[in-house]
C-alpha atoms as one frame of an Amber mdcrd trajectory, in Angstrom:
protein
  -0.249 117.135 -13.748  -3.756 118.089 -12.739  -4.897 121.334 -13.154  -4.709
 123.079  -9.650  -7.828 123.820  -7.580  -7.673 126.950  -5.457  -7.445 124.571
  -2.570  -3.841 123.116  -3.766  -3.110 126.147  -4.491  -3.185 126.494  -0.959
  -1.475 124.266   0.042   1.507 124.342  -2.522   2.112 127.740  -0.733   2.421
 126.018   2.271   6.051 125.706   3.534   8.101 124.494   6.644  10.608 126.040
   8.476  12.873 124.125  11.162  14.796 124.742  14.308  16.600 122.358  16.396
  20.070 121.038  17.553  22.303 121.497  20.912  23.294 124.981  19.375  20.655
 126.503  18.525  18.207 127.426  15.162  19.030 124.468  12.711  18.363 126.568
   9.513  17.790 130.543   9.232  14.325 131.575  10.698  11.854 132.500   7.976
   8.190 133.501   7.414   5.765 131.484   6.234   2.524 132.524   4.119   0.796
 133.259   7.523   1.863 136.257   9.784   3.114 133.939  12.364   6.424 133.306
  13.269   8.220 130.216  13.705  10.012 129.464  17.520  13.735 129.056  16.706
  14.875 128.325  20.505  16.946 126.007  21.441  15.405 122.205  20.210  17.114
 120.392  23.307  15.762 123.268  25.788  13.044 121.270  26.594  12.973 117.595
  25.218  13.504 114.309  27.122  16.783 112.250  25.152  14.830 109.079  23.852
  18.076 108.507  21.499  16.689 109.259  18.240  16.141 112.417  15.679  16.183
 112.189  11.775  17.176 114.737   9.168  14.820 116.117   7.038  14.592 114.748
   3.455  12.347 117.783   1.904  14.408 120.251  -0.038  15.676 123.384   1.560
  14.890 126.547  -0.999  16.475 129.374  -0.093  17.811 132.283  -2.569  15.687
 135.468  -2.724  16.673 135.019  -6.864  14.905 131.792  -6.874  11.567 131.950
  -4.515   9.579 133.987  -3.322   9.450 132.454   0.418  13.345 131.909   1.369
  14.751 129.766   3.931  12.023 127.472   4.203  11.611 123.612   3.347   9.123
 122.458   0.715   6.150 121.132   1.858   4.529 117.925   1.135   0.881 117.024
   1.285  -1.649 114.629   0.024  -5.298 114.947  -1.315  -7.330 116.066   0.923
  -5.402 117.462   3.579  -2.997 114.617   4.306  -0.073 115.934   5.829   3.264
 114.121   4.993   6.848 114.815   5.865  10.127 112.666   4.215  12.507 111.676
   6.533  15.724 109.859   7.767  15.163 108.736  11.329  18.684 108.150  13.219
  20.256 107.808  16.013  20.719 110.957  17.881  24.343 110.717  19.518  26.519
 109.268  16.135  23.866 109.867  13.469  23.435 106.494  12.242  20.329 105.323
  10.614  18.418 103.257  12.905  17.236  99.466  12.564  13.624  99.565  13.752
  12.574 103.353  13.721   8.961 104.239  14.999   6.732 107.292  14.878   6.399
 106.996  18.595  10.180 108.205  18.652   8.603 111.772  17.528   6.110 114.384
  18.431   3.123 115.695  16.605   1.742 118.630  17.616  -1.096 120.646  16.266
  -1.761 124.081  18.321   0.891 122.663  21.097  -1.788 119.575  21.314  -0.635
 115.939  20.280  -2.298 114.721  17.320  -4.780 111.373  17.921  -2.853 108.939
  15.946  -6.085 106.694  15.395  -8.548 109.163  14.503  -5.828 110.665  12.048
  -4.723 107.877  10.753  -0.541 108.043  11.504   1.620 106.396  10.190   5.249
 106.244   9.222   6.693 103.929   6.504   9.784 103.009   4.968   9.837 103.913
   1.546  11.142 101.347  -1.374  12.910 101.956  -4.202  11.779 105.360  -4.656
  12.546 106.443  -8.441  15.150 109.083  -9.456  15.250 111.041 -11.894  18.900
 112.589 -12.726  19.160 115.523 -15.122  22.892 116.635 -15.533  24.397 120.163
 -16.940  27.277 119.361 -19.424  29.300 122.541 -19.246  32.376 123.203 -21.499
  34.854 126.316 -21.090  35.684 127.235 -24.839  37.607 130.731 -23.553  40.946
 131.929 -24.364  42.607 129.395 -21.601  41.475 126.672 -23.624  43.560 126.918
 -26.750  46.147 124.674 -25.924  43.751 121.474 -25.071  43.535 118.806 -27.597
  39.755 119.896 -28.280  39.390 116.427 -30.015  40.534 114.692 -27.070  38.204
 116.314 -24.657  34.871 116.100 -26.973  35.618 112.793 -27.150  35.956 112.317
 -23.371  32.665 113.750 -22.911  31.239 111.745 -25.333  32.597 108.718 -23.282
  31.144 109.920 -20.501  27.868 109.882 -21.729  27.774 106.585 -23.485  29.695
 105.032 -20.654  26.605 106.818 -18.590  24.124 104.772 -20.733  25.659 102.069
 -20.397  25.806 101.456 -16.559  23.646  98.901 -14.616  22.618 101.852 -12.804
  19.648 102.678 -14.397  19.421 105.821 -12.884  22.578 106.618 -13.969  22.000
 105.103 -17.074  18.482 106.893 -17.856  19.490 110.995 -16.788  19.003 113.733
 -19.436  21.302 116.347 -20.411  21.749 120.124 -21.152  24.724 120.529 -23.356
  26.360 124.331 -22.725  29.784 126.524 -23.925  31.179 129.393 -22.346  34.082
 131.898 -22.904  33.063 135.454 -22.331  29.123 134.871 -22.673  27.183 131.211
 -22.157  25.545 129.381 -25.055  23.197 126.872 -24.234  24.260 123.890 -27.551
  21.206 122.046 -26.072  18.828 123.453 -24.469  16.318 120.931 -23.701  17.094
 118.039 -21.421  17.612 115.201 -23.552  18.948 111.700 -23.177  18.935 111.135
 -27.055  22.953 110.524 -27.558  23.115 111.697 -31.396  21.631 115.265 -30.394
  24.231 115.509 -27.681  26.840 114.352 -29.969  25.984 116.435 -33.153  26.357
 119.339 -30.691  29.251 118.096 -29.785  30.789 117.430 -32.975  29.772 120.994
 -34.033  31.254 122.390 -30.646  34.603 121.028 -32.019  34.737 122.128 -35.279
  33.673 126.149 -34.135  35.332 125.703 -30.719  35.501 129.564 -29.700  32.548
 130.672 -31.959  31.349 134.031 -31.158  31.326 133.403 -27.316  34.458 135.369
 -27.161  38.089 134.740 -25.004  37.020 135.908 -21.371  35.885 133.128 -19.106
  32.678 134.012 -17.292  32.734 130.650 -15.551  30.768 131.902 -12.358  27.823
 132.715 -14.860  27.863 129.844 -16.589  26.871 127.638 -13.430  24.460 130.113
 -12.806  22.770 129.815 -16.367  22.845 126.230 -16.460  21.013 125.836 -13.299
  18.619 128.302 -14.118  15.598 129.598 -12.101  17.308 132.341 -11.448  15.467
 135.889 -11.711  17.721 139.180 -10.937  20.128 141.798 -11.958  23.164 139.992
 -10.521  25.479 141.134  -7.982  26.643 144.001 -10.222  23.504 145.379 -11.050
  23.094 144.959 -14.603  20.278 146.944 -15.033  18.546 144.490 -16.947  16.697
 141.985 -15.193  17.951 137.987 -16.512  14.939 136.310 -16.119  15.830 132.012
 -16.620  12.315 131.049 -15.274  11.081 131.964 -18.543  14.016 131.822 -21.361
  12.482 128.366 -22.923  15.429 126.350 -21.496  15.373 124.002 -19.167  16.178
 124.145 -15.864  17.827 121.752 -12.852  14.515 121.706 -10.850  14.956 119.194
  -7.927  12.177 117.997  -5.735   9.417 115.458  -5.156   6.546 114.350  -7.895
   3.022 113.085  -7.650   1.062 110.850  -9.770  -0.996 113.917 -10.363  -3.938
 113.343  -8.311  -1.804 113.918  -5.267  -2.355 110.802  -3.689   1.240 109.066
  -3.736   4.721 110.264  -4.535   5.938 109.109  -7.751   9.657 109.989  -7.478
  12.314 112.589  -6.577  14.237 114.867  -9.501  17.554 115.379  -8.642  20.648
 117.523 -10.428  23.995 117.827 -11.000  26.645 120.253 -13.049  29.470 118.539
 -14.911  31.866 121.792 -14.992  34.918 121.074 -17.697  37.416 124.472 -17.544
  41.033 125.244 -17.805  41.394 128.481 -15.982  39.335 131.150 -13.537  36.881
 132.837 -14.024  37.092 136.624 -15.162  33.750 137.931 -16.268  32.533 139.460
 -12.873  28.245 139.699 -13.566  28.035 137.132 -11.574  30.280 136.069  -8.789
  31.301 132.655  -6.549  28.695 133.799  -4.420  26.007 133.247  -7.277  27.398
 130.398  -8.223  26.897 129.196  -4.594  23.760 130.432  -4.436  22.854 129.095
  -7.946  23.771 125.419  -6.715  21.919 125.128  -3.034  18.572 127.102  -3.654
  17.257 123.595  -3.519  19.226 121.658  -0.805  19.255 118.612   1.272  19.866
 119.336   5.098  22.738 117.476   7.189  24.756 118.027  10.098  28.677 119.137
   9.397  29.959 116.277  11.820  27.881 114.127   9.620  29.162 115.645   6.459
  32.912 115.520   7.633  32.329 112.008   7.288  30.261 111.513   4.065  32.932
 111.550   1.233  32.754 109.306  -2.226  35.772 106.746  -2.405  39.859 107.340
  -1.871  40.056 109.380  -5.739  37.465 112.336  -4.429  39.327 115.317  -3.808
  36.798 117.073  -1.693  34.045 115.848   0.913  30.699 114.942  -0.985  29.005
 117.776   0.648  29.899 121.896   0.943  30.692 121.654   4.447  29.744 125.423
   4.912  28.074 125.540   8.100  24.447 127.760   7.939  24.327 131.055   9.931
  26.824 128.935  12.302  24.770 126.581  13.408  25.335 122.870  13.340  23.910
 122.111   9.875  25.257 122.280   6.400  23.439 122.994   3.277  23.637 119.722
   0.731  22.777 121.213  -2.965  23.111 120.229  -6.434  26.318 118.553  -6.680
  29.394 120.534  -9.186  31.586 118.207 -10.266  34.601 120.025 -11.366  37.001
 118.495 -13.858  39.769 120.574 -14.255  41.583 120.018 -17.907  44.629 121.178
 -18.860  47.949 121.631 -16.816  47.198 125.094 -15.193  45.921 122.947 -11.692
  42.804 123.703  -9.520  41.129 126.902  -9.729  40.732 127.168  -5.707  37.683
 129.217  -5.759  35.732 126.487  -8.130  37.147 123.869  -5.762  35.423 125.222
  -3.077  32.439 125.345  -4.787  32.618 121.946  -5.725  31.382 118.112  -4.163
  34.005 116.315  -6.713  37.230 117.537  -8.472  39.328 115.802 -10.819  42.091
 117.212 -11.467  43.220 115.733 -15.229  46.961 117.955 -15.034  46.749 117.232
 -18.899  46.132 118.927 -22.494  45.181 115.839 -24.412  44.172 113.074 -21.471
  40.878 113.312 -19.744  39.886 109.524 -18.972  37.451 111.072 -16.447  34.275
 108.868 -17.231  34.484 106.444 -14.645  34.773 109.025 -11.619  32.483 110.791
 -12.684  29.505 108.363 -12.886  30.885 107.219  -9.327  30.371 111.029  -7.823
  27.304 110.953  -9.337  26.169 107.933  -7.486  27.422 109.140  -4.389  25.658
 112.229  -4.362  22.894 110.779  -4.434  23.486 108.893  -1.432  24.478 111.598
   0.298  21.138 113.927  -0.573  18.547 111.703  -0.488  20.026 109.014   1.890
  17.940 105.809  -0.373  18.697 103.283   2.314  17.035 105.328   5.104  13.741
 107.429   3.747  10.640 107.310   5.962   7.398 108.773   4.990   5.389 110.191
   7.749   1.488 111.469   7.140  -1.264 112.378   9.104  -4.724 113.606   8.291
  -5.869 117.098   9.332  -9.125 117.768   9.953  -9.754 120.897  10.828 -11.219
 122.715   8.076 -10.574 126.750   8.889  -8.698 128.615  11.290  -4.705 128.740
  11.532  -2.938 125.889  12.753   0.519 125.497  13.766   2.097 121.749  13.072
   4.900 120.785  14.861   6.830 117.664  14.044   9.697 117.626  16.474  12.489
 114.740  18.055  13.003 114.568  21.628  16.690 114.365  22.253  18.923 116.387
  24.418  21.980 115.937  22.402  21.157 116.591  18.283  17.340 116.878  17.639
  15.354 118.316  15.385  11.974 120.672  14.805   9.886 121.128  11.551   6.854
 123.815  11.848   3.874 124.061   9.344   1.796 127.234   9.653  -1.327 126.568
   7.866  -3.662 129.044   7.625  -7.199 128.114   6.584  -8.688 131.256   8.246
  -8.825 133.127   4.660  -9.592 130.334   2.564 -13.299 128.926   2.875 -12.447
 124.773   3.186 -15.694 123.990   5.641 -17.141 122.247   2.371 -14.500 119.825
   1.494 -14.269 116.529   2.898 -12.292 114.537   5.277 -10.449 111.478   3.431
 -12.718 108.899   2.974 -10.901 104.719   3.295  -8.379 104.323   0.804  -6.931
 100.834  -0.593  -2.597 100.655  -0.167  -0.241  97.908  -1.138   2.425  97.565
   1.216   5.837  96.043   1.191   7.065  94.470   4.149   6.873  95.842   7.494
   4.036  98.268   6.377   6.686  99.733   3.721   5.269 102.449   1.206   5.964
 101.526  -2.336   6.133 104.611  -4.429   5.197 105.517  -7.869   2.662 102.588
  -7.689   5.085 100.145  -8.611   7.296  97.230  -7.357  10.520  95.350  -7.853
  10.489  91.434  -7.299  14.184  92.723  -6.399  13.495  94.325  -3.653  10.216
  92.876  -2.298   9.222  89.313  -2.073   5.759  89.715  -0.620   2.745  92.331
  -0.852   0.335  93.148   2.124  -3.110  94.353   2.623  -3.707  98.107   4.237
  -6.389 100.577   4.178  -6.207 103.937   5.368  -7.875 107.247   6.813 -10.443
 105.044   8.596 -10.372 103.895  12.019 -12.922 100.542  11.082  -9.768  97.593
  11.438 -10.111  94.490   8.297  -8.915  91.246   8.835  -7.412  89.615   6.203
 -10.336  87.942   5.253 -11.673  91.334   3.929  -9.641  91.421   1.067  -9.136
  89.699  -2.217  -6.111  90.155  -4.941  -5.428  89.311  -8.255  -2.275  89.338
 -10.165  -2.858  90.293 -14.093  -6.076  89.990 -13.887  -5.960  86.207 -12.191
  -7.042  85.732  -8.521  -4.296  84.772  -5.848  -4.666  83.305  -2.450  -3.606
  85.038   0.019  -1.059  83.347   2.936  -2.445  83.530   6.208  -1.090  86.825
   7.300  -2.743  88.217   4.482  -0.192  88.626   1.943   0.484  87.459  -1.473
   4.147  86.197  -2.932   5.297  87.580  -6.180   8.035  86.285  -8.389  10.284
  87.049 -11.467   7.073  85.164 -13.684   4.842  88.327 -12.343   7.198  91.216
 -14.131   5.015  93.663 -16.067   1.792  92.060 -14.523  -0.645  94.732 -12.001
  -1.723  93.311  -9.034  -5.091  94.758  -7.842  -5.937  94.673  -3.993  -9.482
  94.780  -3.305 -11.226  95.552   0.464 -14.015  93.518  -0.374 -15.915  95.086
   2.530 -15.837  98.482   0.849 -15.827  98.011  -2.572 -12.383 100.081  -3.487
  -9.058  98.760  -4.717  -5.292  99.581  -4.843  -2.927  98.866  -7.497   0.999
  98.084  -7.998   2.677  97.092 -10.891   5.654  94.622 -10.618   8.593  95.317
 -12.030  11.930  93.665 -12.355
């Protein structure tokens, strides 16, 4: 990552907070970095129904533990000053993704004014094949409950579940790194860097099996061993223990969710997501930390969606529980969608009810020596992600600002009068001297069809047949004849609406756009 300016550091402090819906604020209020505060009244109090809203696809971080701002969304912005949001545009009466969504569906505001979508350069674009990255908490109850489970059989289950993992078509699935932890009456962390090397994970393993209780003692401090494993956390606990457990800083990793850049903060290169793979026999009896941290462990980085919506989002007809906690926030019509516990109970003791409730996925294995649990749990894995980051239905909207100092309220808002939502930006530029930098100056894109917006500069032939010209944050129009392209290195006509075809012979080759006119260029790499 590039070293942050002052300026970025600016705007990574820059947060959004939401209201909206027929009842009311759609997420807590909250504060922003500017002593303004955000309108939470009513979002279809005032809105004309045009039939379409969209959940927000930026992450949710709340937990006073975790951030410093809680109850806000994370922000997203490109260099310089290009204002983006993530989205799911759908259909505002049963939810469902839409076929031809349009930025005209929405309002921008800026100081209660509507943006100038030329002179800003709007636009909203479907975005392909955006990468994931998975990173998964292996966590094993070793406590007194445990004693009767055929320890052989279950190491060996995980270690299915891990090559079976690797082995999937997914390659998502297939390509997520690991933290390998124990637990009876503390938490040991067997591997505490996130690895997808399967011989690290297994020697851990293998030693895990052979010193099963080790000096972790017979108590089962389940509640903290979530907590540990998802880390961030920085607190006393809900106990008070005096000491202050600080996991920003312990040297292990973390489940850190959220968007990436290519470093220069002029595309998104992919989203992180996380999961906790929870194997325990009994309840949980170490009380430093309680369900409540374990709750609040799991959805300091959430997804948003509404609990109709969430009634209806389960995995297949083996999931025990809905794919999402279904816990409504401060009564309104929204639920919180966070890392994803998947809960395999072992042993013949049943379903700890206060870890079911806690988690998206619970298989119950009602055995001491059978846990054959592989298979479902690469499937709730896959449907998690569905259900947080919605992959068939993500939209990215951006805008230039230009104003360069002042504070400036941004308001990206649907119009319906049944569900409808409101994200706010307060920016303030009043204390931070930005009259020097720049507006964006023209910038070269490769687009899908349709104007799509191909992260991580890179393409599948999968996906996309075809590659079109764009250039943005100017509002000069170029014809097709204004560009040139080659594909590894080799110059390809283009077809007469501009574009250029690319096939399974172009895998691992990087197609350069060039706006001939200008002089500057935009790259993709194709990919299988």
């Amino acid at each position: 990552m590039a070293r942050l300016t002052p300026f970025w550091i600016l705007l990574s402090s820059m947060l959004l907070v939401a209201c909206g819906g027929g009842g009311g604020s759609v997420v807590p209020a909250a504060s922003t970095d500017t002593t303004d505060t955000t309108d939470t009244t009513d979002g279809g109090s005032t809105e004309t129904d045009t039939g379409v809203t969209y959940f927000p696809l930026q992450f949710y971080l709340n937990g006073d533990e975790y951030v410093e701002e809680s109850g806000v969304f994370e922000g997203l912005y490109f260099l310089p000053l290009i204002h983006g949001y993530i989205i799911a545009p759908v259909d505002s009466t049963n939810l469902e993704k839409l076929d031809n969504p349009s930025v005209d569906d929405y309002s921008i505001t800026i100081n209660d004014q509507a943006i100038d979508p030329v002179e800003q350069g709007l636009v909203m674009q479907k975005i392909i094949d955006l990468p994931v990255v998975l990173n998964t908490a292996i966590v094993i109850d070793t406590s007194g409950s445990t004693q009767a489970i055929d320890k052989a059989a279950l190491i060996t289950a995980i270690k299915s579940f891990i090559s079976t993992a690797q082995a999937s078509s997914d390659s998502v699935i297939a390509n997520q790194k690991y933290t390998l932890w124990a637990f009876g009456s503390s938490v040991e962390a067997l591997v505490p860097t996130l690895t997808a090397d399967a011989s690290i994970l297994n020697t851990a393993l293998d030693s895990l099996q052979a010193n099963w209780s080790g000096s972790r003692g017979d108590a089962t401090a389940l509640y903290e061993s979530i907590v540990r494993a998802v880390g961030y956390y920085k607190g006393v606990g809900p106990v008070d223990l005096g000491t202050e457990v600080d996991l920003k800083t312990d040297g292990i990793d973390d489940l850190n969710d959220g968007y990436f850049n290519d470093g220069a903060y002029s595309r998104i290169d992919g989203v992180k997501l996380s999961n906790v793979v929870l194997f325990t026999a009994g309840n949980n009896s170490v009380n430093l930390f309680s369900a409540q941290s374990a709750k609040e462990a799991l959805e300091w980085q959430s997804l948003i969606t509404y609990v109709e919506q969430a009634a209806t989002e389960t995995t297949d007809s083996t999931t025990d529980t809905t794919a999402t906690d279904t816990t409504a926030v401060d009564g309104s019509e929204t639920t919180l969608v966070g890392k994803p516990l998947l809960y395999v109970s072992v042993g013949t003791g049943g379903v700890d009810a206060s870890v079911e409730a806690l988690a998206s996925k619970v298989i119950d294995t009602a055995s001491n020596n059978t846990f054959n649990v592989a298979a479902e749990l690469i499937a709730a894995q896959q449907s998690a992600i569905s259900v947080r980051i919605r992959p068939d239905n993500q939209y990215l909207v951006r805008y230039e600002i230009l104003e360069r100092d002042g504070k400036h309220v941004h308001v990206f808002s649907s119009e319906s009068a049944s569900y409808s939502y409101k994200l706010t930006t307060e920016l303030d530029l009043a204390t931070n001297d930005l009259s020097g930098l720049a507006e964006a100056s023209p910038a070269v894109e490769i687009t899908g069809p349709s104007n799509s917006y191909l992260a991580a500069g890179q393409v599948s032939v999968t996906s996309v047949k075809s590659l079109y010209p764009a250039t943005r944050w100017t509002e000069i129009p170029y014809s097709t004849g204004n560009y040139s392209w080659t594909v590894g290195g080799v110059s390809r006509s283009a077809n007469t609406d501009g574009s250029i075809s690319i096939t399974s012979a172009d895998v691992g080759k990087t197609v350069v756009l060039t706006n001939t006119s200008l002089s500057i260029t935009g790259t993709v790499t194709v990919l299988d």
